[in-house]
C-alpha positions in Angstrom: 174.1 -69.6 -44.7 173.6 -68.8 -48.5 170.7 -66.7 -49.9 169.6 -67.5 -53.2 169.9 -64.5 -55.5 167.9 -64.2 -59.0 169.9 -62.9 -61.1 168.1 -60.1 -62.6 169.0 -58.7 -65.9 168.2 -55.6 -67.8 167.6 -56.9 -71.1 167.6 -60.7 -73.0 170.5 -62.2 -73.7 172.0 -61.3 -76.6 173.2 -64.3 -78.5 172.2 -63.5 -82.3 173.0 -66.1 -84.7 175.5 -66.0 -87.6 172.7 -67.3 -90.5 170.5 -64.1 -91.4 167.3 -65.7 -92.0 167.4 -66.9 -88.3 169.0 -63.7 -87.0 166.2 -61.8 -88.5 163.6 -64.0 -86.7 165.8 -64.0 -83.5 165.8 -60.2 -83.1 162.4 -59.9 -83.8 161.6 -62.4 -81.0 164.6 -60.8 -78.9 162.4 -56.9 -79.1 159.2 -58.7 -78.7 160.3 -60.0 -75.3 161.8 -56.3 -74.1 158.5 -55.5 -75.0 156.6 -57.2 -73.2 159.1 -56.9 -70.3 159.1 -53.2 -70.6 156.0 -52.1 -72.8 154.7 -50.9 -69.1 156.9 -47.9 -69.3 155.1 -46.6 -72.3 151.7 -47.0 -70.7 152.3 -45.0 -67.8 153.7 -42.1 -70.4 150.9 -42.4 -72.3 148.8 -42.9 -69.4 150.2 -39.6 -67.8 149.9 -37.3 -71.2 146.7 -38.2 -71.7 145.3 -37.6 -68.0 147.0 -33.7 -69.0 145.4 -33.5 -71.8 141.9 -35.0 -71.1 141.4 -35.6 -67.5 140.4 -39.4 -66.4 138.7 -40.2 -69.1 142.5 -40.1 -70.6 143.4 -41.9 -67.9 141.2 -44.5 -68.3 141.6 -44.8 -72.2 144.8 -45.1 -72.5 145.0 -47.7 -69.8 142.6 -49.9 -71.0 144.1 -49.7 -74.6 147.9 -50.1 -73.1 147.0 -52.6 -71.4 145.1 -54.3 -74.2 148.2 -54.0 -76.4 150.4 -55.5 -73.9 148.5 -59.0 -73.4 148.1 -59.1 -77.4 152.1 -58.8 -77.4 152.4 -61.4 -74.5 150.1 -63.2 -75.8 152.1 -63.3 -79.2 155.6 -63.8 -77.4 153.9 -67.2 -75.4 152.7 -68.3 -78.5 155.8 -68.1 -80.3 157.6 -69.3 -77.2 155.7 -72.8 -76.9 155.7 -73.4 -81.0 159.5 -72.7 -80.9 159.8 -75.1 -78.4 157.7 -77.7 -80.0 160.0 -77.0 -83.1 163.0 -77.8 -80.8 161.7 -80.9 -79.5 160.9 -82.0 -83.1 164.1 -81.3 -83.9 165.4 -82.9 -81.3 163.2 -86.4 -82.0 164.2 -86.3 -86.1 168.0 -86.5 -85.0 167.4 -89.3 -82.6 165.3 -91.4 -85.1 168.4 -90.4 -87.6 171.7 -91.7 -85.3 172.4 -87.9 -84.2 172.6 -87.1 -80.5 170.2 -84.7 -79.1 171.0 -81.1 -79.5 172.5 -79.9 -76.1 172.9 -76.0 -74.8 176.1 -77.5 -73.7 178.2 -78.3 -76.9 178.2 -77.1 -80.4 174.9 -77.2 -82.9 177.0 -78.1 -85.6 175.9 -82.1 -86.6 178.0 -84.7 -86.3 180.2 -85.4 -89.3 178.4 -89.3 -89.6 175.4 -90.9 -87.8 176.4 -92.6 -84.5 176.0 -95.9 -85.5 178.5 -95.2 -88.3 177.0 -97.3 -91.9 175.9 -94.5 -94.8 172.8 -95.9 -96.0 172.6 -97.0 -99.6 172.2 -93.9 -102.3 172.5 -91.0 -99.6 176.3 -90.6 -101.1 176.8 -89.5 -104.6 179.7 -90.0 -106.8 179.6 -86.3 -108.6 182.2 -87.6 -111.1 179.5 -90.5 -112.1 176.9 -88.0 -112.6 178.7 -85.4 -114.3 179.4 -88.3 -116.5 175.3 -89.3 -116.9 175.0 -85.6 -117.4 177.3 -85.3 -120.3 175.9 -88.2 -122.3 172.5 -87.1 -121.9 
């Protein structure tokens, strides 16, 4: 009989994109997830230095404050989880409603070279020669 496994992983994925804005955004989303998934480690340092230092009221400090600062980040990463998502699905909607399949994990992001149902609509294609040609007799 099979057991199911979870595959358990240290850190995020690491799949930065190539465009820098979005690689910039991705990391910072990429660290806030490690931590939250790891910010516990820091509490229970800070949580031991300060019960040397001051005793339990130390302890209980730097608890409550670690502990505060780790739902303010989680709160932050399910915030920017669910808009991100919401962004997607947008996304997602505006190709429909535009002749482009849905984005899939599956296959490439790049668009599609023309809309499915294959007609350019009227003035979305520009002659540059014609306009350089306005352009100079202006």
């Amino acid at each position: 009989m099979k057991t199911l496994r979870r595959k358990s992983k240290w850190l995020p994925a690491w799949e930065m994109p190539s465009d820098p804005v979005k690689a910039v955004l991705w990391f910072f989303h990429w660290l806030l997830r490690v931590l939250v998934r790891y910010f516990f480690i820091l509490i229970i340092a800070g949580i031991a230095y300060e019960t040397y230092l001051n005793g339990v009221v130390g302890f209980f400090g730097t608890l409550l404050v670690g502990l505060l600062v780790w739902a303010g980040f989680a709160v932050l990463l399910v915030f920017i989880n669910f808009s991100t998502n919401v962004s997607r699905v947008m996304e997602d909607v505006n190709r429909i409603q535009h002749g482009y399949p849905p984005r899939s994990p599956f296959f490439s992001s790049e668009p599609p070279e023309e809309p499915l149902n294959g007609h350019v609509v009227e003035g979305t294609i520009t002659d540059l020669e014609e306009e350089r040609r306005k352009r100079r007799h202006e």
